[in-house]
N, C-alpha and C positions, 0 to 999 in steps of 0.2 A: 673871551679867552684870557684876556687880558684881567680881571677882574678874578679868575681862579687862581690864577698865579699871584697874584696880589693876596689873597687872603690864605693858602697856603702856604706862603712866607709868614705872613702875621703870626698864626698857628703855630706855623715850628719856634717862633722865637718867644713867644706865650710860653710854651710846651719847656724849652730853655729855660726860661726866669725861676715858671714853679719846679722846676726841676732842680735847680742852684737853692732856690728857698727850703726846698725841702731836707736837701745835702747838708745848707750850715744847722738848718733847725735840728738836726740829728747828730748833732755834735761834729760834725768834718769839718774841716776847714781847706785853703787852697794851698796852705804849707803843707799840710798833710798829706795831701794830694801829691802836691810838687815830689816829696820825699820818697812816696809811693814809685810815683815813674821813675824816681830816677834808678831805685834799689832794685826794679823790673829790667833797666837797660841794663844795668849792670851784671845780673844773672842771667842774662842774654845771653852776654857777651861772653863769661864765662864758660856757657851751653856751646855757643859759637867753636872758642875754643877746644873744648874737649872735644867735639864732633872732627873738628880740623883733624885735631891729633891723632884721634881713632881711625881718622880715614888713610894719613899718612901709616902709621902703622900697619896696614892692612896692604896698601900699595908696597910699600917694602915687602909683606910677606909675601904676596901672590907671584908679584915681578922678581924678587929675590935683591939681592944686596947688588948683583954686578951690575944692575942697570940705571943708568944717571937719572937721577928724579924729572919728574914731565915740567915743562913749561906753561902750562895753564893749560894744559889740549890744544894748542895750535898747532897744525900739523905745518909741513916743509913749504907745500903751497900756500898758506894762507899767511908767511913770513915775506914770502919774494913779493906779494900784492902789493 
């Protein structure tokens, strides 16, 4: 059992190297990369946001303006615990 696991790992870290080799040989590199994820979290974050806002929006309209904005859904008993 011991010996599938052993060459399983081997495999995937094979599978890793030609995978990086193949990545720079095609022009990418790891800046590239790096700039990619970071310009991803960032449009995230923004998605984030706008969803927040649409949602508050929407709680204002259904509940109305008189009622105090929610606490994150914790209702009264789960305050006094």
């Amino acid at each position: 059992m011991g010996f599938i696991i052993f060459l399983t790992l081997l495999i995937s870290i094979v599978a890793l190297i030609l995978a990086y080799k193949a990545y720079t040989r095609s022009g990418g590199n790891i800046d590239e990369m790096r700039s990619s994820i970071h310009e991803l979290g960032l449009s995230t974050e923004k998605v984030r946001q706008m969803t927040a806002d649409a949602l508050s929006k929407m709680e204002k309209s259904v509940r109305g303006k008189d009622h105090p904005p929610t606490d994150g859904g914790e209702s009264s008993d789960d305050k006094q615990q």
